[in-house]
C-alpha positions as CSV (number, residue, x, y, z in Angstrom):
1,X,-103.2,39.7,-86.9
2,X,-104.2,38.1,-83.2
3,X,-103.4,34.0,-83.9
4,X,-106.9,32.2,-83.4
5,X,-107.3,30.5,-79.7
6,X,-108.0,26.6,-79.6
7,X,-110.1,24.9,-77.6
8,X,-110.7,21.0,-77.3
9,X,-113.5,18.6,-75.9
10,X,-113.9,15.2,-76.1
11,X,-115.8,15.1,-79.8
12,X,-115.7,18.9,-80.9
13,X,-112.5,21.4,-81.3
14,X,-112.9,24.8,-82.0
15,X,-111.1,28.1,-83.1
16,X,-111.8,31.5,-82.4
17,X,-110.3,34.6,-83.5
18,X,-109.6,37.9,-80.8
19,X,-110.7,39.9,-84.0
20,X,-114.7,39.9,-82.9
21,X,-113.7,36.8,-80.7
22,X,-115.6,35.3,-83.8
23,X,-116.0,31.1,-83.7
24,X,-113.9,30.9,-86.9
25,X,-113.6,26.9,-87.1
26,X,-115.7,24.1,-85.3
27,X,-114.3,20.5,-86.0
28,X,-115.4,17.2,-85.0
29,X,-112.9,14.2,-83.7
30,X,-112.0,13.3,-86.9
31,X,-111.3,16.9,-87.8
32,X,-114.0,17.2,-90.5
33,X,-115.1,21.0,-90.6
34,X,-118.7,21.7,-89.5
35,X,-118.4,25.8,-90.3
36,X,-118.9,27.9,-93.4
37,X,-115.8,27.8,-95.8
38,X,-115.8,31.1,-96.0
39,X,-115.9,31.4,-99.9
40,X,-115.1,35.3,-100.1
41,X,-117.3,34.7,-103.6
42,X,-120.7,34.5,-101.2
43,X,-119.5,35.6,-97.9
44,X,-116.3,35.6,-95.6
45,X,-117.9,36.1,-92.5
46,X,-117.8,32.7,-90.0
47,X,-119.7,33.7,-86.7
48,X,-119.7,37.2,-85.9
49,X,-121.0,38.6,-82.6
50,X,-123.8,40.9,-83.3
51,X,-123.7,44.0,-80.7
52,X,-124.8,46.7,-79.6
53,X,-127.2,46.0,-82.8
54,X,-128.9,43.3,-84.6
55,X,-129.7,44.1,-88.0
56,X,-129.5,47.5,-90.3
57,X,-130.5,50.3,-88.1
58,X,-132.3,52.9,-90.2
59,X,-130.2,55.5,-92.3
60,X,-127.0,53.2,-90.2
61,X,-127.8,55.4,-87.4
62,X,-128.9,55.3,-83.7
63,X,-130.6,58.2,-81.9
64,X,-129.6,58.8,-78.5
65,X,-131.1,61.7,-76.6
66,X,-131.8,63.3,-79.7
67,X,-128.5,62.8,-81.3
68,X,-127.4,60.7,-83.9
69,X,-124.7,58.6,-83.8
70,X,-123.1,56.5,-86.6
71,X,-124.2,52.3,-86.9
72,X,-123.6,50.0,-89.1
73,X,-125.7,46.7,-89.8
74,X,-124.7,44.3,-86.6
75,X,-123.1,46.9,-84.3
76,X,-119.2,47.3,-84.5
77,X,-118.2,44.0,-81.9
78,X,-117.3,42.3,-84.7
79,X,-114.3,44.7,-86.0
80,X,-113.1,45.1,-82.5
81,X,-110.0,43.4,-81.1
82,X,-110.9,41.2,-77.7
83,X,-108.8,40.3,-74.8
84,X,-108.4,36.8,-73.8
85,X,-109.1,37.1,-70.0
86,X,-109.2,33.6,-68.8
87,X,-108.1,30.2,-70.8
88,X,-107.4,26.9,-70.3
89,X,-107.4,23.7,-72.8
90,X,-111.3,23.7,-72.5
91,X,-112.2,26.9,-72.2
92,X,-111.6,30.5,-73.2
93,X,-113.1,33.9,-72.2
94,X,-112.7,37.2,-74.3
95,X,-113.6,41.0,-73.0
96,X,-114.5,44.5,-75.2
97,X,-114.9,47.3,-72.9
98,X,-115.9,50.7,-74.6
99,X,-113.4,53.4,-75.3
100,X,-112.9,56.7,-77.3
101,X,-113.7,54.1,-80.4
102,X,-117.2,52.9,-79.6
103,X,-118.2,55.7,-78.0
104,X,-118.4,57.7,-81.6
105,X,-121.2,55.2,-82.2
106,X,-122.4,53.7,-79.0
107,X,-121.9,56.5,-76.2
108,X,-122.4,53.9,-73.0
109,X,-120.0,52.2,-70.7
110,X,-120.2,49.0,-71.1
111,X,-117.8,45.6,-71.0
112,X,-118.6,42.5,-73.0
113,X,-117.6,39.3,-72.6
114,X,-117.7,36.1,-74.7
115,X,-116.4,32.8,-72.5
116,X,-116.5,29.9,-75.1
117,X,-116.2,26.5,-73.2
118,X,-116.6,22.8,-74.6
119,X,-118.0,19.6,-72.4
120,X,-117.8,16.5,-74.3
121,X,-119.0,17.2,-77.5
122,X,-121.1,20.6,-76.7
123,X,-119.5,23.5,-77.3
124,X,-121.1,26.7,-75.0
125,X,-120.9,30.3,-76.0
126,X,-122.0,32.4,-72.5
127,X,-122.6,36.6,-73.6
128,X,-122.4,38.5,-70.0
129,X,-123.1,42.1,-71.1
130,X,-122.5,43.7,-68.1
131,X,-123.2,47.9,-67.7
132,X,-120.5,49.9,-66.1
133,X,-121.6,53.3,-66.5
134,X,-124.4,55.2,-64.6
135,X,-127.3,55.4,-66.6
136,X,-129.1,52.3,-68.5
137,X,-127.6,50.8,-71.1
138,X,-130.3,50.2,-74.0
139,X,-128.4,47.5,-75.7
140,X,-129.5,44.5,-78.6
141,X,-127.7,41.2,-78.8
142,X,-127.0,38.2,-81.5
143,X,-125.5,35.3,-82.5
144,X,-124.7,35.0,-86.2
145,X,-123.0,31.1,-86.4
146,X,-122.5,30.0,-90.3
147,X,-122.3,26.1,-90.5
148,X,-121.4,24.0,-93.5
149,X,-124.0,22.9,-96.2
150,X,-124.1,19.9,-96.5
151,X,-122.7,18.8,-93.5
152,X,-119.2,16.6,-94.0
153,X,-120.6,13.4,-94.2
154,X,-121.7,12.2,-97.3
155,X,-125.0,13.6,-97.6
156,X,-126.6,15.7,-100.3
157,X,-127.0,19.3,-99.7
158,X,-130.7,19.0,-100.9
159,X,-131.2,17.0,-98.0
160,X,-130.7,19.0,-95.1
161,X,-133.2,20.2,-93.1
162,X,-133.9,22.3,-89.6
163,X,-136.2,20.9,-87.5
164,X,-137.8,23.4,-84.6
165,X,-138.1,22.2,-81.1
166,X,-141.7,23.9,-80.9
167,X,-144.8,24.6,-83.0
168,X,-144.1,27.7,-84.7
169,X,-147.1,28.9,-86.3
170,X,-146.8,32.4,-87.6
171,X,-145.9,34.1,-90.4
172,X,-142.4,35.6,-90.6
173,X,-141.0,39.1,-90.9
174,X,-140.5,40.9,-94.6
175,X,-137.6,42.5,-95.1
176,X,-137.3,45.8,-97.2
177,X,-134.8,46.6,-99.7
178,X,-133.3,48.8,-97.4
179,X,-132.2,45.7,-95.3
180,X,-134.5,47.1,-91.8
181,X,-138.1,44.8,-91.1
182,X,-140.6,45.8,-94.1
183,X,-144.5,46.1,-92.5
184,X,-146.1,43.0,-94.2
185,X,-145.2,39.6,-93.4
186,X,-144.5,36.3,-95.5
187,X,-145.8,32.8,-95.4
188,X,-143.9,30.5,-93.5
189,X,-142.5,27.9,-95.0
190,X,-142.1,24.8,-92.7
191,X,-143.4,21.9,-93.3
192,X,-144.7,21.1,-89.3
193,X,-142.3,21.7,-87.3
194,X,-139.4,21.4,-90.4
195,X,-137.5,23.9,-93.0
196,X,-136.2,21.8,-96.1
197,X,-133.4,23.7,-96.8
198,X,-133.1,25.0,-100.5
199,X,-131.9,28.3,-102.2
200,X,-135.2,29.5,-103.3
201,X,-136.0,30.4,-99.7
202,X,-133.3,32.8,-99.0
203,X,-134.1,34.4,-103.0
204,X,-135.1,37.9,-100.5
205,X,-132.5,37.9,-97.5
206,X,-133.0,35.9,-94.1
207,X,-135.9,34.4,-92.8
208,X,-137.1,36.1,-89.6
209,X,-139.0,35.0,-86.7
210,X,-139.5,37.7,-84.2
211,X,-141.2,35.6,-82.0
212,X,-139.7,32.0,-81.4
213,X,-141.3,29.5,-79.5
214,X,-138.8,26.9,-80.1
215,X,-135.4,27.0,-77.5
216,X,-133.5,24.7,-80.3
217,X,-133.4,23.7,-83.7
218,X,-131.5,20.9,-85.0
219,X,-129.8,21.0,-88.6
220,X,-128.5,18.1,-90.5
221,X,-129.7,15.3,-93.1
222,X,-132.1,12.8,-91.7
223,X,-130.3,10.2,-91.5
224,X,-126.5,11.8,-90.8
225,X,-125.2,13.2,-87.8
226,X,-126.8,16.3,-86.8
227,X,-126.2,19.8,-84.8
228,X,-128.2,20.5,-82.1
229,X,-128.4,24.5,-81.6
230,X,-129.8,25.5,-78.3
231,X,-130.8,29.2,-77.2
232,X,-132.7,29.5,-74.3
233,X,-132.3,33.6,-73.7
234,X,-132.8,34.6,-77.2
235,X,-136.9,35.8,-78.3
236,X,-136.3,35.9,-82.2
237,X,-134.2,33.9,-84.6
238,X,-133.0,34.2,-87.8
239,X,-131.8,32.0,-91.1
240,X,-129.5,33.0,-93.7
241,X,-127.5,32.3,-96.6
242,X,-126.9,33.5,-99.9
243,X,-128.1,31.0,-102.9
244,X,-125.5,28.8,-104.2
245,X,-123.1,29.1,-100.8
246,X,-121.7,26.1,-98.9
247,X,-122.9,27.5,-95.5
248,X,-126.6,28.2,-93.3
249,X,-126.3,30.6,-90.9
250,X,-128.9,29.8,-87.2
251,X,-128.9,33.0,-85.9
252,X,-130.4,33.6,-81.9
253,X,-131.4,37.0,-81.5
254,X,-132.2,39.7,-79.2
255,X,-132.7,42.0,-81.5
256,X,-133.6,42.7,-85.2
257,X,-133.2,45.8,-87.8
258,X,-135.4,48.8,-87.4
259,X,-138.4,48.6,-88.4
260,X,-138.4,50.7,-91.8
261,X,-138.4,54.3,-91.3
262,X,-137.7,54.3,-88.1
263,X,-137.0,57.3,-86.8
264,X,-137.3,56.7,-83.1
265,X,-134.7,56.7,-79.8
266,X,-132.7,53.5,-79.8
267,X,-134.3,52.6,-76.4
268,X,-137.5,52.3,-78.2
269,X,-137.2,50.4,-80.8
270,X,-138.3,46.3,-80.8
271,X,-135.8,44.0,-79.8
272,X,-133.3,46.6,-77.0
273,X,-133.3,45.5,-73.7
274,X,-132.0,47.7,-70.7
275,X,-129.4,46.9,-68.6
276,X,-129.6,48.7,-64.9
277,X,-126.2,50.6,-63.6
278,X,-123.8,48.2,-61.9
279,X,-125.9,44.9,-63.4
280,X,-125.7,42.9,-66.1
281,X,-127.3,40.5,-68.7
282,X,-126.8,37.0,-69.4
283,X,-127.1,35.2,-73.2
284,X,-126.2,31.9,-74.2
285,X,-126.2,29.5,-77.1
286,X,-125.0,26.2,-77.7
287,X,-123.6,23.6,-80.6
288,X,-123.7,19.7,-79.7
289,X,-122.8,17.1,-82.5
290,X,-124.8,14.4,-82.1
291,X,-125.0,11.0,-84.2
């Protein structure tokens, strides 16, 4: 097992593991932990990297030309071993290109790369998804980041709360038992621009925008420190947790599960984007403490 890669700014340190090159710890200047404990109990995941799929795909297949080709929920990035191609104190840059491996599910040339870098007390994650192959690459992209609820200063969990940078007035996305995007929709249930965290909410899986407005969120109690989550490349968004768990996951996406029963080519489904031969695509996100 790969030993997880530091890096330090001026109010924020973090850890992140070559296995899915996976933010694994986020700690502010007096070393208080800001991430998901990662109670096996509710779920041991920390920040996994969602690629080449966001969400279940139908049946945990993709169709490709006709062909299926195995897929599980969130793609296979996240089991993968990275390389650490660049790193310094401040920075750190990790690289998946395809092989035999992916190509069982995923049969494009690709090479993805994850460059975590921290400026004062902002930590950056920039996605380059970059096609090296010769014919598009349909691809979907997302960021899963699990951070602690409550917070770790001295605030009550029932008082946290995600504020939206924009209006967001419609409904949100249903999902069916199956895990892929039911048809219907459900009420939305901020208050304004505000979502009063509280288990009942996440009683039938995530809540799903699949169109955002908003470029940020911030999460916190009113009156504590607070995380401001920016994603400026990312069209839907996501919220998570499982009742009862010590974590919320903010989740930027370009991408979301099939909608039930699909049944068409990967290319067509909501959410891919295409990557040209020779080009590439650019996503980021960011985490600044502030308060």
């Amino acid at each position: 097992m790969a030993e997880w890669v530091t890096i330090t700014g001026d109010g924020l340190t973090a850890a992140i593991n070559p296995l899915g090159a996976e933010l694994s710890s986020l700690r502010d200047a007096a070393g208080r932990e800001l991430m998901t404990d990662a109670d096996p109990r509710f779920w041991a995941g920390r920040a996994p990297i969602l690629f080449p799929v966001v969400g279940r795909p139908s049946g945990d297949v993709i169709r490709v030309d006709g062909r299926e080709y195995p897929m599980k929920q969130h793609g296979f990035a996240r089991t993968r071993d990275f390389a650490v191609v660049d790193q310094a104190a401040d920075r750190v840059t990790f690289r998946l290109t395809d092989d035999e491996g992916t190509r069982v599910h995923y049969p494009f040339a690709f090479r993805l790369d994850i460059a975590f870098r921290m400026e004062r007390a902002t930590l950056s994650v920039d996605v380059t998804i970059a096609n090296s192959g010769d014919v598009p690459l349909p691809a979907s992209f997302g960021f899963h980041p699990a951070f602690a609820w409550p917070l770790p200063y001295d605030r009550d969990r029932a008082d946290h709360r995600i504020v939206f940078g924009a209006d967001e007035p419609d409904e949100l996305r249903a999902i069916a038992d199956d895990g892929t995007i039911a048809a219907g929709t459900r009420p939305s249930p901020l208050d304004g621009r505000t979502l009063t965290l509280r288990d009942a909410l996440f009683e039938k899986d995530a809540l799903v925008w699949d169109h955002i407005r908003s470029d940020r969120v911030t999460y916190g109690a009113s009156d504590g420190p607070q995380l401001e989550i920016a994603f400026p490349d990312t069209p839907m968004l996501g919220i998570w947790t499982k009742p009862g768990a010590h974590y919320v996951c903010v989740e930027p996406w370009h991408g979301i599960a099939d909608p039930e029963g699909y049944a068409g080519e990967f290319c067509d489904k909501p959410g891919v984007f295409a990557v040209a031969p020779g080009a590439s695509r650019r996503i980021g996100m960011s985490v600044t403490l502030a308060g």
